[in-house]
VOGU-3710 file (C-alpha; in Angstrom, 3 decimals, decimal comma):
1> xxxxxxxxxx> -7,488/-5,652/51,493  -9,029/-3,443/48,674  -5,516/-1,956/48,241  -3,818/-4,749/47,973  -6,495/-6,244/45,512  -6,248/-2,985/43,891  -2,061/-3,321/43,376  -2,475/-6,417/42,035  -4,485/-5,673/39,354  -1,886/-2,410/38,418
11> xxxxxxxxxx> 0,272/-4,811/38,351  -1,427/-7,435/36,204  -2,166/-4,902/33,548  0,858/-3,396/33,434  2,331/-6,988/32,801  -0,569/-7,859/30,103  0,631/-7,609/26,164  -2,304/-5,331/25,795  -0,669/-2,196/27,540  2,879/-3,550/26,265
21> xxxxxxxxxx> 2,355/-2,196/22,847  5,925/-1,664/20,888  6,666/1,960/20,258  6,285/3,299/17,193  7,741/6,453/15,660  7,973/8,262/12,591  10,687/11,460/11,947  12,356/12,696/8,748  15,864/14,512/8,537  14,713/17,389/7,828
31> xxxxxxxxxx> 12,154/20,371/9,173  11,605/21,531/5,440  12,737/20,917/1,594  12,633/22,079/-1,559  11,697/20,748/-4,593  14,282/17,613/-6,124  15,738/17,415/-2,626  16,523/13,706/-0,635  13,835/13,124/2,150  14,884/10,628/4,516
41> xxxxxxxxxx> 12,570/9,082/6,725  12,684/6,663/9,320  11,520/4,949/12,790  11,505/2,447/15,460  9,084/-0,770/15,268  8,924/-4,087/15,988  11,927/-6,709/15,224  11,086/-7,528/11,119  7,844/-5,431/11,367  6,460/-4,655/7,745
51> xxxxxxxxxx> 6,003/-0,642/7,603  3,870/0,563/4,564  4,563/3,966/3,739  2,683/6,146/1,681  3,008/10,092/0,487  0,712/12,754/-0,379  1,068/15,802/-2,072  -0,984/19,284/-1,248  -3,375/18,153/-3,639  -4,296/14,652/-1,714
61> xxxxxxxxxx> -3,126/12,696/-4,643  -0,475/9,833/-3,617  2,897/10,326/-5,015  4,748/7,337/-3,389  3,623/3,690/-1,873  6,281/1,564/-0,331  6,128/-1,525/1,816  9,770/-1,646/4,073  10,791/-4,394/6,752  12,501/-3,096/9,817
71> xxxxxxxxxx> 15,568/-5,125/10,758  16,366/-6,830/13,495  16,336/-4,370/16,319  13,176/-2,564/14,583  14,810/0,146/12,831  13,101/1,134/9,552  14,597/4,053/6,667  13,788/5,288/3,562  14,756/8,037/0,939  12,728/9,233/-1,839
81> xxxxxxxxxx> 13,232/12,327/-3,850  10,415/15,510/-4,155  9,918/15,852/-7,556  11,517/18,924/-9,458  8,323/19,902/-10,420  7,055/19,944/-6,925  4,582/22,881/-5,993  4,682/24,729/-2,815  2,251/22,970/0,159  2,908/20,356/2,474
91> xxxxxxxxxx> 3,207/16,735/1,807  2,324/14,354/4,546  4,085/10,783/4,904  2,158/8,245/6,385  3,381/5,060/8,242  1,358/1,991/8,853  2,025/-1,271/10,868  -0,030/-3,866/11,976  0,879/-3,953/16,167  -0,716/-7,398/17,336
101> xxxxxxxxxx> -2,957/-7,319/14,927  -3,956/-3,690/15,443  -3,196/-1,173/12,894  -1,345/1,445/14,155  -0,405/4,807/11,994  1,733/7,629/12,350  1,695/10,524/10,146  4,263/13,538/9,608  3,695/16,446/7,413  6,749/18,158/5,690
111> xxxxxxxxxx> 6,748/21,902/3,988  7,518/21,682/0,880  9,171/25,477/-0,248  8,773/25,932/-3,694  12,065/27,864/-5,302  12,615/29,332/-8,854  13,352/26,513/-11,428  13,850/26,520/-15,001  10,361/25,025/-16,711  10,375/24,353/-20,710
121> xxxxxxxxxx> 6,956/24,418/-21,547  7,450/22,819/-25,099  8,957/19,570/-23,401  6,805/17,101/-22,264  9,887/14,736/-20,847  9,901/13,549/-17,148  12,654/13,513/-15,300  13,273/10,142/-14,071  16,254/10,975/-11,309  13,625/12,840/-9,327
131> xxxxxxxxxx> 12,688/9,511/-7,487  14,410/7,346/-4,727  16,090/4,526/-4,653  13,527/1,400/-5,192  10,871/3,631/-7,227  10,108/4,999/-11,029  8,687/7,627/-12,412  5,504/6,958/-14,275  2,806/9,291/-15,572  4,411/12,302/-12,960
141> xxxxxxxxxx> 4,556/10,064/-10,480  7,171/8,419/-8,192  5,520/4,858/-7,643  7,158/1,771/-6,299  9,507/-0,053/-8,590  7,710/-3,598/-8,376  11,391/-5,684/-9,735  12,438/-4,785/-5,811  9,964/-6,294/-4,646  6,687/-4,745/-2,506
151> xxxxxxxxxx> 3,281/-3,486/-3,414  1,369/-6,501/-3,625  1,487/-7,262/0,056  -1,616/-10,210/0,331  -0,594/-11,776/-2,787  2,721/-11,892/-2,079  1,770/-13,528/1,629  -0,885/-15,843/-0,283  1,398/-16,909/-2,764  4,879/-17,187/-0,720
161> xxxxxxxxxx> 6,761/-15,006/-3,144  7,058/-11,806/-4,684  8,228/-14,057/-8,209  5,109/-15,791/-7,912  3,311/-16,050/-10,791  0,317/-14,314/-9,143  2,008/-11,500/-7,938  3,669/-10,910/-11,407  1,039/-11,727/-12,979  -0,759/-8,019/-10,483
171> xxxxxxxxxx> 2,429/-6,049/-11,397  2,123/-6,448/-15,474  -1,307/-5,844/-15,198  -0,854/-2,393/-13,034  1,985/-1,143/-14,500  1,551/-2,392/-18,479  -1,984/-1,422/-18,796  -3,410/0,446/-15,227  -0,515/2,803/-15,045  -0,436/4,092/-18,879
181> xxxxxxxxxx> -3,891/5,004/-18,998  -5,526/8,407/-17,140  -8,570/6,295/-15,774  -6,084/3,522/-14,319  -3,862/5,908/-13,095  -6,718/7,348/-11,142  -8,011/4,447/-10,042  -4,754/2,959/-8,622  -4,595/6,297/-6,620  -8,288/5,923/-4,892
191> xxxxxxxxxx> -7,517/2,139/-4,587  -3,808/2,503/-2,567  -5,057/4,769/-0,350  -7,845/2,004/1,212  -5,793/-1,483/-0,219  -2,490/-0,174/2,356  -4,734/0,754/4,950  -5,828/-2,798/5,608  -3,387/-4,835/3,545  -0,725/-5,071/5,969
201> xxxxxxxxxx> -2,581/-6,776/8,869  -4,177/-9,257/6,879  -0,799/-10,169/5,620  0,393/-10,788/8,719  -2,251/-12,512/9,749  -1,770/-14,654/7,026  1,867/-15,267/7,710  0,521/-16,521/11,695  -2,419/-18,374/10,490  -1,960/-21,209/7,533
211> xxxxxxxxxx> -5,483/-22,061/7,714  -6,484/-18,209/7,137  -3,637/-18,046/4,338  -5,681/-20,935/2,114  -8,792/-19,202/2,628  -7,447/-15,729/1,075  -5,984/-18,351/-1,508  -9,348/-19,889/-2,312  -11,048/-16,240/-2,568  -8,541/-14,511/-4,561
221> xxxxxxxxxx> -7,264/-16,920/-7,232  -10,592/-16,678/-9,448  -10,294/-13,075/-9,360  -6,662/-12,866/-10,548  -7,982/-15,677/-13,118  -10,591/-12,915/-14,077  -7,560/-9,740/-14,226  -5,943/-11,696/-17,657  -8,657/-10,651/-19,512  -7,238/-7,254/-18,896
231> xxxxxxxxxx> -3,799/-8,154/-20,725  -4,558/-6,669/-23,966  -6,171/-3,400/-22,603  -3,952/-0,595/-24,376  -6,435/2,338/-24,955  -8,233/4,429/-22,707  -11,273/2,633/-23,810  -9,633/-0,610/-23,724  -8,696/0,049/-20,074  -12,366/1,329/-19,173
241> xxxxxxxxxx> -14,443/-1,374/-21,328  -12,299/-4,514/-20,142  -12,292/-3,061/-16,464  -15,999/-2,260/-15,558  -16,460/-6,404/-17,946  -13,885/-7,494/-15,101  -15,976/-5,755/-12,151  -19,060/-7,192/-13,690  -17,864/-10,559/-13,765  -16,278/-10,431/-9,823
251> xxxxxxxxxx> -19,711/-9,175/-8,876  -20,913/-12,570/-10,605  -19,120/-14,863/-9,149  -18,761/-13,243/-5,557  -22,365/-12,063/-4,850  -24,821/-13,283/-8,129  -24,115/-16,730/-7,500  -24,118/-17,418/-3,582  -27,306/-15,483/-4,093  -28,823/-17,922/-6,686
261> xxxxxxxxx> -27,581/-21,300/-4,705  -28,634/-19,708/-1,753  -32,605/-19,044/-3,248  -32,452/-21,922/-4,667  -32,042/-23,755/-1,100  -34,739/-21,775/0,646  -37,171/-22,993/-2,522  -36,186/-26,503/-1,964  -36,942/-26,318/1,796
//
């Protein structure tokens, strides 16, 4: 009797969606590379499963952020080039999906071997052809080229479009003011590394749930209100003054006043 009660439940698990988890896998083509070579990457995933990708150089700092769909029998792939200017180290390549809503990660690291190149230390210009297809080179940086789509992946869910307003409304702001500034540029890098950690399971959350999808709505559209006050930031101090007013003003309206209507309830009682 205790065996067969025992079998059953084997069985009952081994049936249960739980411990049926998709497999996912990350490779690239190659053991190794040098610097300005094509890296090819790809995987296996769920049917339309949204992969966020990310890359790191030696240093920790992000060089590339991309947000892929894997077709129809879960296959994902992507190339992106090493820069030429690429030191020696390894770069890791992390891959992100959101497995019933559980994140799930897998993370490669490839050698990068640095090789002899010819430098010109009087030139300052960056060599855009260093990057993949889908991204641009800005401020040394491969980043994702926003007109393809990508990036903004719970606006984009929110708003049911990457030409939403909203979401254009993120990329002009990131790339015309964020992105040409030191102290933007820095920032973006702190904030992809937590925003695509998270990101892509609320946004497929929102995509299951419509009632969770208007709630993001509700929560986000006064602080994307709040980011056009940010439009004519062009300076470094521009960028820093406008920024920390924009913070300020979030912290207002998300914390100062629940805080006050919520005081000013217990007073009444």
């Amino acid at each position: 009797m205790k065996f067969l009660i025992l079998l059953l439940l084997v069985v009952s698990l081994g049936l249960s969606p739980a411990f049926a988890q998709t497999e996912f896998t990350l490779s690239s083509s190659a053991d190794s590379y040098e610097p300005g070579e094509l890296v090819a990457i790809s995987g296996v995933t769920q049917s339309e499963q949204i992969v966020s990708i990310q890359v790191k150089d030696p240093t920790g700092k992000t060089l590339l952020v991309r947000s892929i769909t894997a077709d129809n029998s879960g296959n994902y792939s992507l190339e992106f080039k090493i820069p030429k200017t690429a030191t020696q180290g390894n770069y890791i390549i992390v891959a992100s999906v959101s497995i019933d809503m559980i994140p799930v990660i897998e993370t490669i690291t490839v050698p990068v071997q640095d090789k002899i190149i010819e430098t010109a230390s009087s030139s300052t210009e960056v060599d855009d052809s260093v990057c993949g297809t889908g991204t641009i080179m800005k401020n040394g940086k491969c980043v994702v080229d926003e007109s393809e789509g990508g990036g903004c992946l719970i606006a984009t869910a929110t708003y049911g479009s990457e030409m939403a307003t909203e979401v254009q409304q993120l990329r002009e702001l990131r790339d015309n003011q964020l992105l040409n500034t030191e102290s933007g540029t820095a920032f973006m890098g702190a904030f992809n590394d937590i925003y695509y950690s998270f990101s892509p399971v609320i946004a497929d959350y929102e995509r299951e749930n419509p009632l969770f999808k208007q709630a993001v709505k509700l929560a986000i559209t006064p602080m994307i209100s709040t980011l056009s006050l940010m439009e004519n930031a062009n300076s470094e101090s521009e960028v820093l003054g406008l920024g920390l007013s924009v913070i300020a003003l979030n912290l207002g309206m998300y914390l100062g006043v629940p805080a006050v209507v919520i005081v000013g309830i217990r007073k009444r009682i």
